[in-house]
BAVEX-385623 format. One line per 3 residues: for each residue x, y, z of N, C-alpha, C. Coordinates in steps of 0.1 Angstrom, whole numbers, plus 5000, padded with zeros to 4 digits. Each point is the difference from the previous one (the first is absolute). Example, Ala and Ser with C-alpha at 12.3 -4.5 7.8 and 13.67 -1.06 7.14 Angstrom:
residues 2
5132/4943/5078/4991/5012/5000/5009/5012/5000 | 4996/5011/4993/5009/5011/5000/4992/5011/5008 $
This chain:
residues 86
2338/4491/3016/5012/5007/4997/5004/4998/4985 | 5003/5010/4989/5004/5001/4990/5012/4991/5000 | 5011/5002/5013/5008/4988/4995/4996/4989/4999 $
4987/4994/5002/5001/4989/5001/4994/4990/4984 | 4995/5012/4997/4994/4996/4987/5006/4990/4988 | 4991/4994/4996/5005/4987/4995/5013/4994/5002 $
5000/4997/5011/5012/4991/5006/4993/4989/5007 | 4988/4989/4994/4996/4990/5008/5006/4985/4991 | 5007/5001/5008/5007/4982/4992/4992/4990/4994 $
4985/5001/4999/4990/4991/4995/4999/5010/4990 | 5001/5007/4999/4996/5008/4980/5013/5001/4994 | 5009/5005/5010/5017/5005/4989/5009/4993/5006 $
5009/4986/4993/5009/4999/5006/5014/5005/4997 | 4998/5009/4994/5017/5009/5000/4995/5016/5004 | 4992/5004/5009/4998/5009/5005/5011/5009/5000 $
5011/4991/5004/5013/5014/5002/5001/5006/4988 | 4999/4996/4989/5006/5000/4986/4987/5011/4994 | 5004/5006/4992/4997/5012/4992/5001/4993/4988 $
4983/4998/4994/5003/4990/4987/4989/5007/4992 | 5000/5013/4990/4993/5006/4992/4989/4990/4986 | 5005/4986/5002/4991/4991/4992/4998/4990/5005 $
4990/5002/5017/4998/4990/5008/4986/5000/4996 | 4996/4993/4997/4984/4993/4993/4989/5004/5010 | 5001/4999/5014/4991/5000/5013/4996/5015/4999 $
4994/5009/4995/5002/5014/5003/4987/5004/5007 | 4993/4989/5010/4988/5004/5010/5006/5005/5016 | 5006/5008/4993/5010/5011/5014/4996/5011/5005 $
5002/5004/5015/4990/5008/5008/5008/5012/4996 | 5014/5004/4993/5006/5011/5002/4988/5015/4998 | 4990/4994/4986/4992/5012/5006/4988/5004/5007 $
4998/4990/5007/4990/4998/5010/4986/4992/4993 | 4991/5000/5004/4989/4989/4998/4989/5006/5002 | 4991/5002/4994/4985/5000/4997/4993/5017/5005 $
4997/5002/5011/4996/5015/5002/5019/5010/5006 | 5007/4988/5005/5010/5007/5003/5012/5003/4985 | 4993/4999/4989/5012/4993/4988/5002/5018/4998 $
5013/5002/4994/5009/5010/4998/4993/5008/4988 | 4996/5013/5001/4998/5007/4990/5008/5000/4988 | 5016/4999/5004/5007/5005/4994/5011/4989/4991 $
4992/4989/5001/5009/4987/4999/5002/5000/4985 | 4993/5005/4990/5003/5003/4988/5013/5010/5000 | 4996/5010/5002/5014/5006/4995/5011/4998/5009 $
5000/4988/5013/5015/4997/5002/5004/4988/4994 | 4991/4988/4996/5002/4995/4988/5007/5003/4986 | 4993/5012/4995/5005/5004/4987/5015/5003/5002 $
5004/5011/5018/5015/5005/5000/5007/4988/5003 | 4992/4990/5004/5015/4987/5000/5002/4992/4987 | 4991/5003/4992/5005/4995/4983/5005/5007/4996 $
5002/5018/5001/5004/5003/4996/5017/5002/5006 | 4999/5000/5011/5016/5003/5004/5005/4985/5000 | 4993/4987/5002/5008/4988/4998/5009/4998/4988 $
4988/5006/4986/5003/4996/4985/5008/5012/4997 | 5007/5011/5003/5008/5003/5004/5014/5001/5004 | 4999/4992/5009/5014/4993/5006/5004/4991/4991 $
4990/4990/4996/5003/4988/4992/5010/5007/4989 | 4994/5009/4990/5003/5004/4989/5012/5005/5004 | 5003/5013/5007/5010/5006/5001/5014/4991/5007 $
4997/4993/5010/5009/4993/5004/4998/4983/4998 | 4997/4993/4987/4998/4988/4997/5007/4987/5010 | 5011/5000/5003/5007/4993/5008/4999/4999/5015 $
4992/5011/5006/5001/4999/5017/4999/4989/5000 | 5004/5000/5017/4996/4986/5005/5004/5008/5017 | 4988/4995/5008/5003/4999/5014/5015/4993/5005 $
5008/5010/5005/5015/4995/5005/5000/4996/5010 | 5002/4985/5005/4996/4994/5015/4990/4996/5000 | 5005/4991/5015/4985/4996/5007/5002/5000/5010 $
5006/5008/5005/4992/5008/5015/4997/5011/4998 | 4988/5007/5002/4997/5012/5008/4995/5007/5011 | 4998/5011/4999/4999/5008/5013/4988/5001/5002 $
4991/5005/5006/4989/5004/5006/4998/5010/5012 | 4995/5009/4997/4993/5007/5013/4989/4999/5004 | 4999/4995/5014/4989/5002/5009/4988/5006/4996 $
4990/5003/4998/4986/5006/5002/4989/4992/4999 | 4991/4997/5006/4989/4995/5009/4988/4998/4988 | 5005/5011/4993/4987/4999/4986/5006/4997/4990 $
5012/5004/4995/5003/4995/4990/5014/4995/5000 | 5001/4990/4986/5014/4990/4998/5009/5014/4994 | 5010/5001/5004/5009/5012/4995/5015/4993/4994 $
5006/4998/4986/5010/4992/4999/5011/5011/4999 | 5009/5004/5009/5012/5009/4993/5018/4998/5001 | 5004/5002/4992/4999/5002/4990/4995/4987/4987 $
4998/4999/4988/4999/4991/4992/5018/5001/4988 | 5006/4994/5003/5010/4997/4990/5002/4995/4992 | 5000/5007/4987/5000/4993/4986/5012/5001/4995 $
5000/4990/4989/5014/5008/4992/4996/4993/4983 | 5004/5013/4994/4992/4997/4982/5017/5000/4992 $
């Protein structure tokens, strides 16, 4: 299951945490060896580019809270809403 990807407590121990300069980057998000993602380059490039982005335009965000939501699905982690405040 896609949700389950790199969430094993012997590789990441802040798995919950969304950490863009986490050193470990031997992660299955785009699959592995005959199964590896065609396309993993250009969704790479669109999350540098829409991360560095945010940064610039809104310099101060910060995730508001610490609780969030989640919806159910079987394959993937779904977080909604995410509340920020800049």
């Amino acid at each position: 299951m896609l949700g389950a990807a790199n969430r094993d407590r012997e590789r990441v121990s802040t798995r919950d945490r969304l950490d863009i300069t986490r050193k470990d980057t031997r992660h299955l998000s785009f699959g592995f060896d005959p199964h590896f993602c065609l396309g993993s380059a250009l969704a790479r490039v669109e999350g540098q580019i829409v991360i560095g982005t945010v940064v610039q335009r809104w310099p101060g965000m910060q995730v508001a809270g610490d609780e969030f939501e989640s919806r159910y699905n079987p394959s993937f982690r779904i977080l909604i809403p995410l509340p920020v405040a800049y």
